[in-house]
C-alpha positions in Angstrom: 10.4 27.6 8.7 11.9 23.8 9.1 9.5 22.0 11.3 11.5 21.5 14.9 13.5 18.5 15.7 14.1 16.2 18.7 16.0 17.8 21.3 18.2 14.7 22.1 21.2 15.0 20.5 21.7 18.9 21.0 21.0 18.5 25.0 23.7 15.2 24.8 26.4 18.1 23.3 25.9 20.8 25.4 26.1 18.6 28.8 29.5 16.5 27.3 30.7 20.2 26.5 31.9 22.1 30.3 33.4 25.5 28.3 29.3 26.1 27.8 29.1 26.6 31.5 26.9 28.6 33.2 23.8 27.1 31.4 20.3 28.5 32.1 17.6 26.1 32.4 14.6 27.7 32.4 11.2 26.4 31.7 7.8 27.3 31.4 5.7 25.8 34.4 2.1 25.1 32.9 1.9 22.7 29.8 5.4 22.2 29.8 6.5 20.5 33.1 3.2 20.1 34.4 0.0 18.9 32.3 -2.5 21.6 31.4 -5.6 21.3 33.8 -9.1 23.3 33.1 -8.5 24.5 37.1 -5.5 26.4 37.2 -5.3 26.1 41.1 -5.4 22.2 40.6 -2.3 22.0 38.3 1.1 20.8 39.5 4.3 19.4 38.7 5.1 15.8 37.3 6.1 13.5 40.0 9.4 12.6 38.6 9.8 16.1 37.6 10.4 17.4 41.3 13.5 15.3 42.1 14.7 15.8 38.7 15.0 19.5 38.7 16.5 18.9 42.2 19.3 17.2 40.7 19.9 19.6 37.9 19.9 22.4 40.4 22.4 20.8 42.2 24.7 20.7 39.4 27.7 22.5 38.9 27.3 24.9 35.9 23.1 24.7 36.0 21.4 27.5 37.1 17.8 27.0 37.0 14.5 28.9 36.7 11.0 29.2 35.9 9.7 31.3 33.9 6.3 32.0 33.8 2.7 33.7 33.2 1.1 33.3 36.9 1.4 35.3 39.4 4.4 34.6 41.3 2.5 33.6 44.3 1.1 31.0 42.7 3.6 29.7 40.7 5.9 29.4 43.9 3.5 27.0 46.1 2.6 24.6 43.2 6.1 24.7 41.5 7.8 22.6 44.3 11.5 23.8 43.2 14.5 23.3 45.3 16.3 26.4 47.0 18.4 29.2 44.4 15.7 28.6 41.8 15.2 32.0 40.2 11.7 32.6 39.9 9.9 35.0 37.1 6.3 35.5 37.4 3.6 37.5 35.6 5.6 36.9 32.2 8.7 39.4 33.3 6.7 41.5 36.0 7.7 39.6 39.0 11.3 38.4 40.1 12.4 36.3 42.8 14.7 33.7 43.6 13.4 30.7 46.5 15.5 30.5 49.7 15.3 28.1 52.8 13.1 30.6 54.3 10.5 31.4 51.0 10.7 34.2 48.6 13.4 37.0 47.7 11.1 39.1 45.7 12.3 42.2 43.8 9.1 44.4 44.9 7.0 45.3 42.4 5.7 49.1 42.4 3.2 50.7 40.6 2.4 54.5 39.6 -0.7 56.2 41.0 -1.7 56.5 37.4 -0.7 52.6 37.0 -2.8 51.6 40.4 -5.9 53.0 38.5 -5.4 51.7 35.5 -5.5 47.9 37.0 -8.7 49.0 39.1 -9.9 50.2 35.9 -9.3 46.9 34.3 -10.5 44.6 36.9 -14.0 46.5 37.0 -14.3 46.1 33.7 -12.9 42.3 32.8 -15.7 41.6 36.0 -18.3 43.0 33.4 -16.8 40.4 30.6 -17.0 37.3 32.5 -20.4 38.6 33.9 -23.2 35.9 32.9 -20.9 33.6 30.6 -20.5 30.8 32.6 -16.7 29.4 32.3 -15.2 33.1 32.3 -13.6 34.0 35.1 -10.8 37.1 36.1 -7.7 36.5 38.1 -6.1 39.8 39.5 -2.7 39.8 39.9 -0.2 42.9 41.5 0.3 43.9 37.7 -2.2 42.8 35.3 -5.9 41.5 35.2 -6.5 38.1 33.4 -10.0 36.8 31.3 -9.9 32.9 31.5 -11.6 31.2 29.4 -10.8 27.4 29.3 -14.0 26.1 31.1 -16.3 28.2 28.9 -18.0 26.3 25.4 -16.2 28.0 22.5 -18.5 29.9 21.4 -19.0 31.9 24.6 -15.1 31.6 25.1 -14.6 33.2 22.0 -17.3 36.2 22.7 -14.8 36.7 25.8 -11.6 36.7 24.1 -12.6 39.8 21.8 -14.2 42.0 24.2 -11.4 41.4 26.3 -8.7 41.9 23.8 -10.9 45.7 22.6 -11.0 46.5 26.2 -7.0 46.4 26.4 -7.2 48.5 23.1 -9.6 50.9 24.0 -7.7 51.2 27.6 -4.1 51.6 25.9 -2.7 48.5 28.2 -0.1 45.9 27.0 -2.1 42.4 25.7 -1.1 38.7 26.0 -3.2 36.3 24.2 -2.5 32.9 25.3 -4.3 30.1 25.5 -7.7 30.3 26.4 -6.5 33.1 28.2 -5.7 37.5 27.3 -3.8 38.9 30.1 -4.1 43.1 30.5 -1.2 44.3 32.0 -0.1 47.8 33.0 3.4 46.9 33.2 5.4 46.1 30.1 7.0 42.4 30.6 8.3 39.7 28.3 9.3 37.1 28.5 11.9 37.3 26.1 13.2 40.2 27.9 13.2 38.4 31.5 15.7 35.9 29.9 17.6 38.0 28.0 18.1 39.8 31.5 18.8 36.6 33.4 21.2 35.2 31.4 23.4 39.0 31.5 22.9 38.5 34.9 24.2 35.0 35.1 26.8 35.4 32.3 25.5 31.9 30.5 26.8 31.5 27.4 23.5 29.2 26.3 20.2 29.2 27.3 17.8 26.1 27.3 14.1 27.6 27.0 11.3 25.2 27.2 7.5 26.2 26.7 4.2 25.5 24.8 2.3 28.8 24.7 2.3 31.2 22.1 3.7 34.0 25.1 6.4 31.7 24.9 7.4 32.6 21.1 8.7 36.0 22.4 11.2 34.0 24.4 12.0 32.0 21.5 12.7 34.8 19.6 15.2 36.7 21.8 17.3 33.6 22.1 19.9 32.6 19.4 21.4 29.9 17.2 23.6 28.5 19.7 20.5 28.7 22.6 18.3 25.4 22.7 14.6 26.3 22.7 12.1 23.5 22.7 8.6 24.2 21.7 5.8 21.5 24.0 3.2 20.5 22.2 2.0 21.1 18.6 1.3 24.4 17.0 3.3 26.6 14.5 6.9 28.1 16.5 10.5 29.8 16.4 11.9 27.3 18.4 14.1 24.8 17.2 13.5 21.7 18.9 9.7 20.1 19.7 8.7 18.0 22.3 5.4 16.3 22.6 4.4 16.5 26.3 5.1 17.6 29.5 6.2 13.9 30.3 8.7 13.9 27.7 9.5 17.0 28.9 10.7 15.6 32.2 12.4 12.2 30.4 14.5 15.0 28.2 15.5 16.8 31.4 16.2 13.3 33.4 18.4 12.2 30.3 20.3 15.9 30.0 20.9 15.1 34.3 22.6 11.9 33.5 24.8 13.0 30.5 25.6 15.9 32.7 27.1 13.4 35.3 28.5 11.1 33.6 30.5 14.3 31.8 31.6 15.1 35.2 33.1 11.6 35.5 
């Protein structure tokens, strides 16, 4: 696979282009517009990147969201997105969109079977982290998740594939990220969240940044004509590569400007 380009000249195309309207923006939150912190609580946004997604938002023909692997609780107070942003949380599981007045959640509901299952998995993904210090479990309505960034490799490792047999041995859908495996007991993707979106929206092209490998399967379900921007280094599908969440944000400020000087 041709290693990904700069992003540049295929963002400066789409915005001079107004027959590609509605566009979905939709980015990845951690890693990709904000920097990648070994607390998960103490992560947020760029600076600059709040007032630019404002702006884009606020553009005719942009429909934005975030796409992402936390819990959508979470990902709505750090995000700091403007109103109509279309939320997706728990990598597919959770969908909202932000209004003046906070969340528009689709509920999420689980079977009985389903409900015991998670209990099931939160017991035991206690018993993982249990005595290996830097392993901690985050429960969210859906899925249980091992982290594992503040632990030495070694014991982070150890973690990692007792975690990912537990999800085996419990028949639950895995996602191995980084330094994280997420048990879920309610199939999402997000490949399928956008693919979903965008029938919903009726956009002709997607933009799909992210740096994860969860974010692959969202690479994958887009198509030639879709711009999809891998952050960071690493093997990918997509066809575009950015460095860092900064450039990130300097990609999206330029695409705001060509976008209004299009506009006249």
């Amino acid at each position: 696979m041709p290693e990904p380009h700069d992003p540049t000249a295929a963002l400066a195309a789409l915005a001079a282009d107004q027959s590609r309207r509605p566009v979905l923006l939709a980015l990845d939150f951690d890693g990709t517009l904000a920097p990648l912190q070994d607390d998960p609580a103490a992560s947020r946004i760029l600076p600059d990147g709040v007032g630019v997604l404002a702006d884009l938002a606020a553009t005719d023909g942009i429909v934005l969201a975030l796409v992402s692997g936390r819990a959508m609780a979470d990902l709505h107070a750090l995000a700091e997105v403007p109103v109509g942003t279309l939320l997706v949380g728990s990598h597919g599981a959770e969908r909202a969109r932000v209004t003046a007045h906070g969340l528009d959640r689709d509920v999420v509901r689980l079977t009985d079977d389903q409900a015991d299952r998670l209990a099931a998995l939160g017991a035991e993904a206690a018993a993982v982290a249990r005595g290996r210090e830097g392993v901690w479990v985050e429960t969210k309505p859906t899925a249980v998740v091992v982290h594992t960034r503040l632990a030495d490799p070694e014991v982070a490792q150890a973690a990692e594939q007792e975690s990912l047999a537990l999800g085996e041995r419990l028949g639950t859908g895995v996602l191995h990220g980084k330094a994280v495996v997420e048990l879920t007991v309610l199939h999402a993707s997000k490949g399928e969240a956008l693919t979903a979106l965008r029938q919903e929206i009726g956009a002709p092209v997607v933009i799909y940044a992210g740096d994860d490998v969860t974010d692959e399967r969202a690479f994958e379900a887009l198509g030639p004509d879709d711009v999809t921007i891998k952050v960071g280094a690493g093997d990918t599908g997509a066809r575009y590569r950015i460095d860092s969440p900064e450039g990130v944000v300097t990609a999206l400020a330029r695409f705001r400007d060509d976008l209004a000087a299009a506009a006249g």
